[in-house]
GUZA-313939 format. One record per residue: x, y, z of N, C-alpha, C in turn; residue number from 1; residue in three letters. Coordinates in Angstrom, 1 decimal. Example, Ala and Ser with C-alpha at 12.3 -4.5 7.8 and 13.67 -1.06 7.14 Angstrom:
BEGIN
ATOM   n.c1   n.c2   n.c3  ca.c1  ca.c2  ca.c3   c.c1   c.c2   c.c3  nr rest
ATOM   13.2   -5.7    7.8   12.3   -4.5    7.8   13.2   -3.3    7.8   1  ALA
ATOM   12.8   -2.2    7.1   13.7   -1.1    7.1   12.9    0.0    7.9   2  SER
***
This chain:
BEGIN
ATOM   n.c1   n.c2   n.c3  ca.c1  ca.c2  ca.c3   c.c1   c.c2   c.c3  nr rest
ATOM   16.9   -9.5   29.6   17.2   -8.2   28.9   18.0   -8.5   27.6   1  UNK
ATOM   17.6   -7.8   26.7   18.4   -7.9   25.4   19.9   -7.5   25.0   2  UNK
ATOM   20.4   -8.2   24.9   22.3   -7.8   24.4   22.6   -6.1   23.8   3  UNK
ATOM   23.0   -5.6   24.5   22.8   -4.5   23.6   24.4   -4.7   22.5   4  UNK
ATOM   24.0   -3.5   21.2   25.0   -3.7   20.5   26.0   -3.3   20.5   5  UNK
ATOM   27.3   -3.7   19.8   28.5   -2.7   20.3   28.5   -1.5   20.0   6  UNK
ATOM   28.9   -0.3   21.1   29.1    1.2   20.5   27.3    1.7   20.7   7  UNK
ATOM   26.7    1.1   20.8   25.6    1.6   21.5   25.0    2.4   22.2   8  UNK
ATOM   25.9    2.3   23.8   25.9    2.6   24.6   26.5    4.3   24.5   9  UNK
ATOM   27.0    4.9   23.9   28.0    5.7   23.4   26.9    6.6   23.0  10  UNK
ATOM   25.9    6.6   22.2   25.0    7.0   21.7   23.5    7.8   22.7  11  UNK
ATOM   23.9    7.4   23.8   22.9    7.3   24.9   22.3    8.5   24.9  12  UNK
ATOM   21.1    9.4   24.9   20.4   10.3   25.7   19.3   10.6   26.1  13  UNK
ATOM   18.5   11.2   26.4   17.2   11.5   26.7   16.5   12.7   25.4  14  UNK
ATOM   14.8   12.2   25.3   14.6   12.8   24.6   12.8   13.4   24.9  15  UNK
ATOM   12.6   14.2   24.7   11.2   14.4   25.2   10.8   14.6   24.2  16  UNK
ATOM    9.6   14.1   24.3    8.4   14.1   23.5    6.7   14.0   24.1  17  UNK
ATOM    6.2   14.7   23.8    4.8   14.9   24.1    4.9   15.3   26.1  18  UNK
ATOM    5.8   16.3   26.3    6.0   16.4   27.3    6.5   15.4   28.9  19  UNK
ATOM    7.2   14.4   27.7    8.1   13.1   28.8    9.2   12.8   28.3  20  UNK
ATOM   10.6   12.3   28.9   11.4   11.8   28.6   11.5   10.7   28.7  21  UNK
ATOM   12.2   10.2   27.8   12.3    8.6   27.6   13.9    8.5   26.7  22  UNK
ATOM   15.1    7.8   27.5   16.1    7.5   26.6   16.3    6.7   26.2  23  UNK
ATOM   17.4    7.4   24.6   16.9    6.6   23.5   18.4    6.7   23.1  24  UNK
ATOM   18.9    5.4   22.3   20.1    5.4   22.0   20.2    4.7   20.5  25  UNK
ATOM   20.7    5.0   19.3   21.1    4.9   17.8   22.4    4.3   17.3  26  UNK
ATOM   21.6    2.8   16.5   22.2    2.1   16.1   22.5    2.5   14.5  27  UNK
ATOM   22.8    2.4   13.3   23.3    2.7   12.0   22.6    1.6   11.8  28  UNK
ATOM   22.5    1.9   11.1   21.7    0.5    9.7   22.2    0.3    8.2  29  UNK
ATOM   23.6   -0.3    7.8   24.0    0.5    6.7   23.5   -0.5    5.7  30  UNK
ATOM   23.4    0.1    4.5   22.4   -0.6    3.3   21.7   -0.1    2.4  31  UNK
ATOM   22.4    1.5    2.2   21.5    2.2    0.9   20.2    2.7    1.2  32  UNK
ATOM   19.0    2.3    0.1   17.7    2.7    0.6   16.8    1.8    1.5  33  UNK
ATOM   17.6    0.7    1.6   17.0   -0.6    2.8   17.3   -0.4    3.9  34  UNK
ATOM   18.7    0.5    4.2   19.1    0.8    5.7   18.5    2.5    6.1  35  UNK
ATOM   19.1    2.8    7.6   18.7    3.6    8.1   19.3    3.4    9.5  36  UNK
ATOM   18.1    3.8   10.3   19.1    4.0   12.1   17.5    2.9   12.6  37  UNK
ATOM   18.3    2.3   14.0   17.7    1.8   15.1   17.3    2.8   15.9  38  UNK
ATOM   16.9    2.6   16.5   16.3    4.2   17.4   15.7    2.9   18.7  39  UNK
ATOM   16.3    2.7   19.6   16.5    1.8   21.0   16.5    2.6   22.0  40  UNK
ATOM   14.5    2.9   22.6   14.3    3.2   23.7   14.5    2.8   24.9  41  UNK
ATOM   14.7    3.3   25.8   14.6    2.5   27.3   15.2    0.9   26.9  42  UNK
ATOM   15.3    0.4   28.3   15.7   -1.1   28.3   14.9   -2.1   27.3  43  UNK
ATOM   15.3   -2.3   26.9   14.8   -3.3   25.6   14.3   -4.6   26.4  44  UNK
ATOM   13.7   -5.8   26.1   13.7   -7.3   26.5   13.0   -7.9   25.6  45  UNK
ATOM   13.4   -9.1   25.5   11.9   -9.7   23.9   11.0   -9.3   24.7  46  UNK
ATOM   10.0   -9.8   23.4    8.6   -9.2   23.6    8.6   -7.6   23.6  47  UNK
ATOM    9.6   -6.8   23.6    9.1   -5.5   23.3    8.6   -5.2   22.2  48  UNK
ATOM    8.1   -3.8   22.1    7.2   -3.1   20.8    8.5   -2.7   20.2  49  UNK
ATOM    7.7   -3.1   18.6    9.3   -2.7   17.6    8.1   -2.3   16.7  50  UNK
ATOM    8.5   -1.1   16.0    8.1   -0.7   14.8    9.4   -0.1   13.6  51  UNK
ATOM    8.8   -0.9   12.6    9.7   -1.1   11.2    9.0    0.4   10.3  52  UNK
ATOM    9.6    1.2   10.2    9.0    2.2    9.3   10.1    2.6    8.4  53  UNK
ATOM    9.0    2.9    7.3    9.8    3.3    6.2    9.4    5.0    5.7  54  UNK
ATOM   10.6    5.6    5.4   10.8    6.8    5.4    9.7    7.6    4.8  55  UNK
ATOM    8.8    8.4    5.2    7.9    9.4    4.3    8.1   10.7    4.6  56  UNK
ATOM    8.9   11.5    3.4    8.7   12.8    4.2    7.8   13.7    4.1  57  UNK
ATOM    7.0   13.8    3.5    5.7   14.0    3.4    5.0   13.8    4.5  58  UNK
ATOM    5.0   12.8    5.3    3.5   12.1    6.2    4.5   12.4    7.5  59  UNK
ATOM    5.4   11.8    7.5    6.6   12.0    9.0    6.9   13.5    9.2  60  UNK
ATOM    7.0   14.4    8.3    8.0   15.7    8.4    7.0   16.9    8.5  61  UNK
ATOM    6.2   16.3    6.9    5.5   17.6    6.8    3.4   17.5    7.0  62  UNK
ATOM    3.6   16.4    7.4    2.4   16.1    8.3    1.0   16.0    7.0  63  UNK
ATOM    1.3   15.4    6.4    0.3   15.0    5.0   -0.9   14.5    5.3  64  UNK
ATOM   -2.0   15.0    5.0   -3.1   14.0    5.3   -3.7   12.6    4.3  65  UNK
ATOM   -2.8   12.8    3.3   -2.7   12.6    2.6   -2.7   10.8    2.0  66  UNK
ATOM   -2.1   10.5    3.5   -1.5    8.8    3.6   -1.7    8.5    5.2  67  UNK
ATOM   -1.2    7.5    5.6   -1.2    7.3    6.8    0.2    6.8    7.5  68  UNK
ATOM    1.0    7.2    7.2    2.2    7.3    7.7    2.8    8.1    8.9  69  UNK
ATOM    2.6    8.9    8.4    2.5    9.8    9.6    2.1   10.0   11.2  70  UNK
ATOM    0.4    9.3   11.0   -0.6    8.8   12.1   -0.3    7.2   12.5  71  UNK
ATOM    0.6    6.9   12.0    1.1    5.2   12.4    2.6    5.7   12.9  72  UNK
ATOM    3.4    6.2   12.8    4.3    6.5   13.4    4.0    7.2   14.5  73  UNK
ATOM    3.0    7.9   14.5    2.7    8.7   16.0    2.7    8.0   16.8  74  UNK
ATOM    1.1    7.1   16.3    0.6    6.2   17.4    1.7    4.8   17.9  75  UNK
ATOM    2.7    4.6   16.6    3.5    3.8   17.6    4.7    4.0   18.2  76  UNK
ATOM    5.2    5.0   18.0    5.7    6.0   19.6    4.9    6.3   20.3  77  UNK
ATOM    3.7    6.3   20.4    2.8    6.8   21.6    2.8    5.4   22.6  78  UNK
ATOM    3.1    4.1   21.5    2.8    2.8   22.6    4.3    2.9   22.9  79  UNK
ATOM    4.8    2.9   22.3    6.5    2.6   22.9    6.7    3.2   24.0  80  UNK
ATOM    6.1    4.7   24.0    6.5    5.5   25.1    5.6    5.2   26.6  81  UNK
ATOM    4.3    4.6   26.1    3.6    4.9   27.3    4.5    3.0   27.8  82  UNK
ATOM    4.8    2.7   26.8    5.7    1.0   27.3    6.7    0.8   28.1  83  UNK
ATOM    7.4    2.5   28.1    8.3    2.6   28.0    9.8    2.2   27.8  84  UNK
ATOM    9.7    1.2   26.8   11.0    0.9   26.6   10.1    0.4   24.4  85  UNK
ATOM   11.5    0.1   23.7   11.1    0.0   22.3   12.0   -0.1   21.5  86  UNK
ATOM   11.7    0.1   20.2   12.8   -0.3   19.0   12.0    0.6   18.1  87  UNK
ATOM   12.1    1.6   16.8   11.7    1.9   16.1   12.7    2.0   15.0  88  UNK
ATOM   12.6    1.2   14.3   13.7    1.0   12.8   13.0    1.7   11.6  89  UNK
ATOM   13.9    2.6   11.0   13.6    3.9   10.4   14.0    3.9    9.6  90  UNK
ATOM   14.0    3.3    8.4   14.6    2.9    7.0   14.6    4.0    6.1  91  UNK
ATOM   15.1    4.3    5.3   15.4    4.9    4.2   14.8    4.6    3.0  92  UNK
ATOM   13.4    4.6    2.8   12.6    3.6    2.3   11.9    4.7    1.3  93  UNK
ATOM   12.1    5.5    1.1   11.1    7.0    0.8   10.2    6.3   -1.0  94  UNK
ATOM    8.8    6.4   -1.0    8.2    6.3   -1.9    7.8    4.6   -2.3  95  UNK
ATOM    8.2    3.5   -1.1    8.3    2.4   -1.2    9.5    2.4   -2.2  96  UNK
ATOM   10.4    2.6   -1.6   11.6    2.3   -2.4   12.0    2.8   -3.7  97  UNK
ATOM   11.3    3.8   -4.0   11.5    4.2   -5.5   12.1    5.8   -5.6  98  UNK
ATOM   12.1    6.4   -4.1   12.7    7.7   -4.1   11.6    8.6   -4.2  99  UNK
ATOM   11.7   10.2   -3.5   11.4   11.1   -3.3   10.9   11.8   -4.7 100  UNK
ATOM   12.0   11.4   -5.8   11.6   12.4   -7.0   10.5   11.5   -7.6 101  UNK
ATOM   10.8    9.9   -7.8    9.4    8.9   -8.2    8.1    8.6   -7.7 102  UNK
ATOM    8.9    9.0   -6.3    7.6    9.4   -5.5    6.4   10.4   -6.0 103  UNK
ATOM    6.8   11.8   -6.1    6.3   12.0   -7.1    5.3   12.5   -7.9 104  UNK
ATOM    6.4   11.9   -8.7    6.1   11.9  -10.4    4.5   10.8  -10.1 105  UNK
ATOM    4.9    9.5   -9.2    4.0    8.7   -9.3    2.7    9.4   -8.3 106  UNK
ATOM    2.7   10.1   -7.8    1.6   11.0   -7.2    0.8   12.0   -8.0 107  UNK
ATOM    1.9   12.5   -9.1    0.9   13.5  -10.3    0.4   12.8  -11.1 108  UNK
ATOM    1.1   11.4  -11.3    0.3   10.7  -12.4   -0.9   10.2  -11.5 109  UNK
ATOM   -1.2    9.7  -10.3   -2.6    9.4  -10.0   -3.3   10.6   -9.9 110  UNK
ATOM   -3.2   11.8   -9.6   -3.8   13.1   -9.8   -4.7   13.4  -10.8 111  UNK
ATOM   -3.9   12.7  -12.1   -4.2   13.1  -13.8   -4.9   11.9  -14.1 112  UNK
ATOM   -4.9   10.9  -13.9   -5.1    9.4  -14.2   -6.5    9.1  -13.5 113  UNK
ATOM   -6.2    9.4  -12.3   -7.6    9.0  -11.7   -7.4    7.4  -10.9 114  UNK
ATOM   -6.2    7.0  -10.9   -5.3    5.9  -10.4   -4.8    5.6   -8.9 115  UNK
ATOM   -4.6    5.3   -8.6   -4.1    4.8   -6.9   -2.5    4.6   -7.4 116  UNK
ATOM   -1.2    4.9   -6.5   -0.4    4.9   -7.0    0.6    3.6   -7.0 117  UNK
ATOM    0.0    2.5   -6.9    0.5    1.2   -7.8    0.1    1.1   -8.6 118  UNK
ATOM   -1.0    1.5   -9.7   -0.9    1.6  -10.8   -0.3    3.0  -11.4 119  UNK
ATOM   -0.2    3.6  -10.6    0.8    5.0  -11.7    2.3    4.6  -11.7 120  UNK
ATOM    2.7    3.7  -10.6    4.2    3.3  -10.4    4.4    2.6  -11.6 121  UNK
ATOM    3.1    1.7  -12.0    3.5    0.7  -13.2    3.4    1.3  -14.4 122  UNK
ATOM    2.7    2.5  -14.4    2.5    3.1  -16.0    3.6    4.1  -16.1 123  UNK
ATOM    4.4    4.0  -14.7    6.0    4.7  -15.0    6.9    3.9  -15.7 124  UNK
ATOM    6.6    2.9  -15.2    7.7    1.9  -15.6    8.3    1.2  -14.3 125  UNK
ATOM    7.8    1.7  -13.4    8.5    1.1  -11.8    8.0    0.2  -11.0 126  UNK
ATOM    8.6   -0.4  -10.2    7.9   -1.6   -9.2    7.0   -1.0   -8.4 127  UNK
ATOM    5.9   -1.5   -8.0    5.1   -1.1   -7.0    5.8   -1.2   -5.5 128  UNK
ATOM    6.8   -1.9   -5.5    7.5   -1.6   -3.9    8.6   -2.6   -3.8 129  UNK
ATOM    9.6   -1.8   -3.9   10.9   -2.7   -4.1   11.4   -3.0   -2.9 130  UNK
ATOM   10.7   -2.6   -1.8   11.2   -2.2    0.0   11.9   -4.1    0.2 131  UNK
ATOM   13.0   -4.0    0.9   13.6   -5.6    1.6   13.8   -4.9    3.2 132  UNK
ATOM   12.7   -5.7    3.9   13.0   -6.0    5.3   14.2   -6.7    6.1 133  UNK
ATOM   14.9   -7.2    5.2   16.4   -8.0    5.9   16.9   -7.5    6.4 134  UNK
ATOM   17.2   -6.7    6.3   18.4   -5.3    7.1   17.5   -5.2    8.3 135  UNK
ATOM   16.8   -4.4    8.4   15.8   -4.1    9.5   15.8   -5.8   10.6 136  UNK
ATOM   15.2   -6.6   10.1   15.2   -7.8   10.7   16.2   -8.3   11.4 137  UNK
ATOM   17.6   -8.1   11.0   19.0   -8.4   11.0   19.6   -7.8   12.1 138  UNK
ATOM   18.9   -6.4   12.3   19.1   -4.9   13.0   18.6   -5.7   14.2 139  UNK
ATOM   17.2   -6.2   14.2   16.8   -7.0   15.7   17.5   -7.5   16.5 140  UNK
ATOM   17.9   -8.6   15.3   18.8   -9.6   15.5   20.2   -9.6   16.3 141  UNK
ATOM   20.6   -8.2   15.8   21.8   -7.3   16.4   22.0   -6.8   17.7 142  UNK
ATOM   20.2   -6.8   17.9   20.1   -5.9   19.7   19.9   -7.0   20.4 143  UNK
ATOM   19.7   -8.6   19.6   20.0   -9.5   21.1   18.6  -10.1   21.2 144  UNK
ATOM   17.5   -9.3   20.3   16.1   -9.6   20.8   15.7  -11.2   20.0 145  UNK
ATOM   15.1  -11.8   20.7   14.5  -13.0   20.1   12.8  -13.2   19.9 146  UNK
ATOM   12.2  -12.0   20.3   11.3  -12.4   20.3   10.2  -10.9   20.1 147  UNK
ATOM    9.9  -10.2   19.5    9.3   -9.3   19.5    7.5   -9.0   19.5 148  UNK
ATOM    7.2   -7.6   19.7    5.7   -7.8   19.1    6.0   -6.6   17.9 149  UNK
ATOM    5.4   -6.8   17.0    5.5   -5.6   15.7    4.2   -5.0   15.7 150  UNK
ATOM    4.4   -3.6   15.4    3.8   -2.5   14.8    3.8   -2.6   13.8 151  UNK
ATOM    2.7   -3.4   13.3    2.7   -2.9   11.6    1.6   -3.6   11.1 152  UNK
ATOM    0.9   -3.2   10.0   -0.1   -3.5    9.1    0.6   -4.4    8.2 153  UNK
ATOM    1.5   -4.3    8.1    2.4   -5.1    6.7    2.3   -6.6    6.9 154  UNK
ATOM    2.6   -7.3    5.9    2.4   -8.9    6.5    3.9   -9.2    6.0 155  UNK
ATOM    4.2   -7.9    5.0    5.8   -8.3    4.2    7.0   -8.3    5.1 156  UNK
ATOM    6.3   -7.3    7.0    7.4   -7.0    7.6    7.2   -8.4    8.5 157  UNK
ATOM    6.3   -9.1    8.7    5.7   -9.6    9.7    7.1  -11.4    9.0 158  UNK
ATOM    7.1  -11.4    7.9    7.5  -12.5    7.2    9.4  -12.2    7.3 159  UNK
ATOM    9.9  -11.1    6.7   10.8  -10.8    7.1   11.3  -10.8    8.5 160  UNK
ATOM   11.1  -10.6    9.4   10.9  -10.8   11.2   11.5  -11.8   11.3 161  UNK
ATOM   10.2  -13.1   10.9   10.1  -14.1   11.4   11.3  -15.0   10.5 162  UNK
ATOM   11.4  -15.1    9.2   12.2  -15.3    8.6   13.7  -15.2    9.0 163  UNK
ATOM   14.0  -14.2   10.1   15.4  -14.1   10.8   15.7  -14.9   11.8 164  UNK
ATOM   14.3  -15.4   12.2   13.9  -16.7   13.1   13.7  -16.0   14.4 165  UNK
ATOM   12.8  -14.2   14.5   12.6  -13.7   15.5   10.9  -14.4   16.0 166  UNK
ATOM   10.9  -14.5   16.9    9.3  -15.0   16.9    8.4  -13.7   16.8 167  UNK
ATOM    7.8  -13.5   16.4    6.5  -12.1   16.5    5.2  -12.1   16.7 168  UNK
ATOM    4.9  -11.3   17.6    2.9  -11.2   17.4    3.3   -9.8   17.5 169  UNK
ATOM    2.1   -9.9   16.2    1.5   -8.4   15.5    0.6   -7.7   16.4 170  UNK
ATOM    1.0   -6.6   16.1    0.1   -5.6   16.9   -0.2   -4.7   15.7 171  UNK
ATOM   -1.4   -5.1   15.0   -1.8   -4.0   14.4   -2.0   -2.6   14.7 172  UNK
ATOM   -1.9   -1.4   13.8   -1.5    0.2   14.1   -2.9    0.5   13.2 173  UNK
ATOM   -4.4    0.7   14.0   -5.1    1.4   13.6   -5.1    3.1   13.8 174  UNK
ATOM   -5.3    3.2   12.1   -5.4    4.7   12.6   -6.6    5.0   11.6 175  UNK
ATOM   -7.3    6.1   12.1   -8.6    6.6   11.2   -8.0    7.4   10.1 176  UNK
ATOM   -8.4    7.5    8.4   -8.1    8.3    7.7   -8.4    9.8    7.9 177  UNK
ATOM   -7.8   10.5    7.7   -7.6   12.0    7.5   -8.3   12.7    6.8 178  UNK
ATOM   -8.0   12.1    5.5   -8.3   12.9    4.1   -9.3   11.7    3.3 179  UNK
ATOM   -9.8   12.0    2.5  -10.5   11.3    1.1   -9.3   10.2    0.5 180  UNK
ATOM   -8.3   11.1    0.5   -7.0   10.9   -0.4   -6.5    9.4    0.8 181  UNK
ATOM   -6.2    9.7    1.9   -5.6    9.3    2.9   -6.5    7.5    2.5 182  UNK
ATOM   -7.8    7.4    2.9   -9.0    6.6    2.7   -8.3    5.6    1.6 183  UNK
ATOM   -8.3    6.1    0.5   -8.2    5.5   -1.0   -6.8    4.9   -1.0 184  UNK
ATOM   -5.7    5.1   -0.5   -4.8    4.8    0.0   -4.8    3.6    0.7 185  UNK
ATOM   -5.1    3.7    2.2   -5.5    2.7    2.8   -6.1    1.6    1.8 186  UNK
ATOM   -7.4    1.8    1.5   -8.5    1.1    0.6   -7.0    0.0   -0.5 187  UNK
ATOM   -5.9    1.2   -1.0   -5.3    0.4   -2.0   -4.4   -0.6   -1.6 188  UNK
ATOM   -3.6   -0.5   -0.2   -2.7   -1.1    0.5   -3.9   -2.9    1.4 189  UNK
ATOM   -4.5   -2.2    1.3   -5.5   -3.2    1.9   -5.9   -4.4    0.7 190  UNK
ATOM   -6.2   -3.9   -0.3   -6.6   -4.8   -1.7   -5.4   -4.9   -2.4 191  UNK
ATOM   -4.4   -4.4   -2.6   -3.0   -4.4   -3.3   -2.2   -5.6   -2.9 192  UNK
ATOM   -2.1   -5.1   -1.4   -0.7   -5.4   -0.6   -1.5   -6.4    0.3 193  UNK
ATOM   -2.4   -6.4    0.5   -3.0   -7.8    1.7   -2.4   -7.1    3.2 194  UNK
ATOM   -2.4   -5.3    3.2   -2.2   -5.2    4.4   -3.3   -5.3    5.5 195  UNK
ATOM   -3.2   -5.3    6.7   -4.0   -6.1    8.0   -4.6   -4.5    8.3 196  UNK
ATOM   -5.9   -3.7    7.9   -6.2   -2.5    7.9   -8.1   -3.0    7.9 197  UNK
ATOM   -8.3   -2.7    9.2   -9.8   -3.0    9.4  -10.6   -2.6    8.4 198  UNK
ATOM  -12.1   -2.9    7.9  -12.4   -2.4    7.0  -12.8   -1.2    6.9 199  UNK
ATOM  -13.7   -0.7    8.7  -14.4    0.5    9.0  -12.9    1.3    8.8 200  UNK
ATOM  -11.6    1.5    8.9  -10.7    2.2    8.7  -10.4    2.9    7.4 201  UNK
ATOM  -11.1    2.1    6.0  -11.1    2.5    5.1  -12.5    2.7    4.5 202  UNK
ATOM  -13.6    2.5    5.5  -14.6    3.4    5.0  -15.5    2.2    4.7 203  UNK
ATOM  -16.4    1.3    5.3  -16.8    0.4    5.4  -18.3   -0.3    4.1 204  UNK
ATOM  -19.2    1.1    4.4  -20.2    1.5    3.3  -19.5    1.5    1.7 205  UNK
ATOM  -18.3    2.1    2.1  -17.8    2.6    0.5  -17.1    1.7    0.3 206  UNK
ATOM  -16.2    0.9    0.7  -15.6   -0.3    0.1  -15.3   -1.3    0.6 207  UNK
ATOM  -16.3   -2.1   -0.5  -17.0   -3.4    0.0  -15.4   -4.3    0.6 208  UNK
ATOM  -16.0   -5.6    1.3  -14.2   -6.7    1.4  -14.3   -7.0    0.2 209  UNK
ATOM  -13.3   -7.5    0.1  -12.6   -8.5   -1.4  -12.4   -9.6   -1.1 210  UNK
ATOM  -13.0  -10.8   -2.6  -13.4  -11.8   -1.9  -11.6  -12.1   -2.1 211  UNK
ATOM  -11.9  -13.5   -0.8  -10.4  -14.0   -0.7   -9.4  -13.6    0.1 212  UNK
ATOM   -9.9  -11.9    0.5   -8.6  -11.6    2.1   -8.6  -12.2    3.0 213  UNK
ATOM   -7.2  -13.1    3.3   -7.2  -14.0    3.9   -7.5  -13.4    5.4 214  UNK
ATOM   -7.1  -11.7    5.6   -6.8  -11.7    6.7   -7.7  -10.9    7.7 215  UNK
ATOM   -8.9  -10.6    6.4  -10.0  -10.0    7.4  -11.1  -10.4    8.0 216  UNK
ATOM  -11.3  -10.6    9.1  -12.4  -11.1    9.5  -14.4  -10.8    9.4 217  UNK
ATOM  -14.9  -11.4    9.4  -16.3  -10.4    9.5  -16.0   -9.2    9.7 218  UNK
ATOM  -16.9   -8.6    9.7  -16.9   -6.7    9.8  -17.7   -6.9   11.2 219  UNK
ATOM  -18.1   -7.5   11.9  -18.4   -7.6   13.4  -17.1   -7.4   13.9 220  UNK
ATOM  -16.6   -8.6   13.8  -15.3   -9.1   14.6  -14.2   -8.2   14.8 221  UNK
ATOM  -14.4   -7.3   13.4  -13.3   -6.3   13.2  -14.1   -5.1   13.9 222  UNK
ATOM  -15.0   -5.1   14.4  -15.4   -3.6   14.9  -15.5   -3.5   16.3 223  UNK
ATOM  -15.3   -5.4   16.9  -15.3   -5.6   18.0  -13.9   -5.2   18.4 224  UNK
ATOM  -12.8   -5.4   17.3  -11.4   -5.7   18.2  -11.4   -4.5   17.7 225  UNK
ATOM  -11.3   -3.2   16.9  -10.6   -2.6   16.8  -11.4   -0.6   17.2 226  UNK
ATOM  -12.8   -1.1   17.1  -13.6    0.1   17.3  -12.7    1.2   18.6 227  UNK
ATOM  -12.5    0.5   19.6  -11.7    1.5   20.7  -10.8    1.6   20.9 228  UNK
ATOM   -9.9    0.4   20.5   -8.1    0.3   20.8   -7.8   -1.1   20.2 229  UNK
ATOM   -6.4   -0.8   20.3   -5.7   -1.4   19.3   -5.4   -2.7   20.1 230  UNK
ATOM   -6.0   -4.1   19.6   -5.5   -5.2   20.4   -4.6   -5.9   19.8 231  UNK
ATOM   -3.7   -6.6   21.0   -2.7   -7.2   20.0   -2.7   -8.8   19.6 232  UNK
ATOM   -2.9   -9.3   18.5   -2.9  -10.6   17.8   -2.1  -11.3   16.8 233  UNK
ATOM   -2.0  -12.5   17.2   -0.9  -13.3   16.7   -1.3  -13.8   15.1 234  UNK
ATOM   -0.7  -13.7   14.4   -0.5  -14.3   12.4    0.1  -15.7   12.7 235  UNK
ATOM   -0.5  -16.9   12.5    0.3  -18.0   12.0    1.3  -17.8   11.2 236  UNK
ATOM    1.8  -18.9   11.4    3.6  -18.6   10.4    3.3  -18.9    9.0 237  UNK
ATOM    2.6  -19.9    8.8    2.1  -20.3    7.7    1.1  -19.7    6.2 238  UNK
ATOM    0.7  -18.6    7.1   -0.6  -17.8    6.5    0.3  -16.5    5.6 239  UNK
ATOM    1.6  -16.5    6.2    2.1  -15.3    5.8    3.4  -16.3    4.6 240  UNK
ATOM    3.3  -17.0    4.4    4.5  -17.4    3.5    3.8  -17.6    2.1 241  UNK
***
């Protein structure tokens, strides 16, 4: 079982969701727009499900179909819960790090532009994603865990993790798009960012692979693992550095 942290315990209650309780207790994460809270379900042990999310209020609050934020945070509370036990680290991350109001601004400019919004971030003048997983990783580190599985598409969270010297296997978070909008997104996180997003998830006919992703397999192999449920698979350490 994992160390819990100090003052932890103090935090303790139950919380229902989707008609079950499961208690959950809140660590602080302090660090500006990199920090946020731990959210430490049930008894923790390595190898539990930890999901690293970063703040959308749009997709988290007000249910956007817009991105997939939203439907990745569900589905991984839905595994933590049916796990029942977890970690969900909840950053302060809003717009990939560029805030709520650049957020945006950089959403009307792809509106008018006709752009995906890493290129409207850059014709603002802004980074396409200033987000640092340290804090978050550190936060692990803090609950004692040595060894986790991640929720996440990201390979930047998967590197940060491991980088703390947590061991990880990824558990990819498929979720089907929503919207048109939602698709194109995906499609841009997928070719942009080298996130791990099957290809039928962003629409398989409509956009073709790109040569050189390191991390997609045939469109067989991806329709074998991911067509019904979400399996979980391990990233070399190497592939991600």
């Amino acid at each position: 079982m994992a160390k819990a942290a100090p003052g932890l315990s103090a935090t303790g209650h139950r919380l229902t969701r989707k008609g079950r309780e499961l208690c959950v207790r809140v660590m602080p994460i302090p660090g500006g727009e990199d920090g946020g809270h731990a959210l430490v379900f049930g008894q923790i042990t390595d190898g539990c499900l930890v999901r690293i999310h970063s703040r959308c209020l749009y997709g988290d609050a007000l249910q956007s179909e817009d991105c997939d934020c939203g439907p990745e945070l569900d589905k991984s509370m839905d595994l933590i819960q049916n796990a029942g036990c977890g970690v969900l680290v909840y950053l302060e991350q809003e717009g990939r790090g560029a805030g709520l109001v650049n957020k945006a601004r950089g959403l009307r400019t792809s509106e008018r532009l006709g752009v995906d919004t890493f290129d409207s971030y850059e014709r603002l003048g802004l980074r396409a994603d200033t987000r640092s997983y340290r804090l978050a990783a550190e936060a692990l580190t803090a609950l004692g865990l040595r060894s986790v599985r991640l929720l996440t598409n990201n390979p930047d969270k998967v590197g940060a993790v491991r980088d703390e010297g947590i061991a990880v296997t990824v558990v990819p978070v498929a979720t089907r798009p929503r919207s048109d909008k939602a698709r194109k997104y995906l499609e841009a996180k997928r070719e942009r960012r080298g996130h791990m997003i099957p290809l039928e998830d962003v629409g398989r006919s409509r956009f073709p692979r790109s040569p050189g992703s390191w991390w997609c397999p045939p469109v067989s192999w991806c329709m074998r693992r991911f067509a019904l449920a979400v399996r979980t698979v391990t990233i070399p350490d190497g592939r991600l550095r």
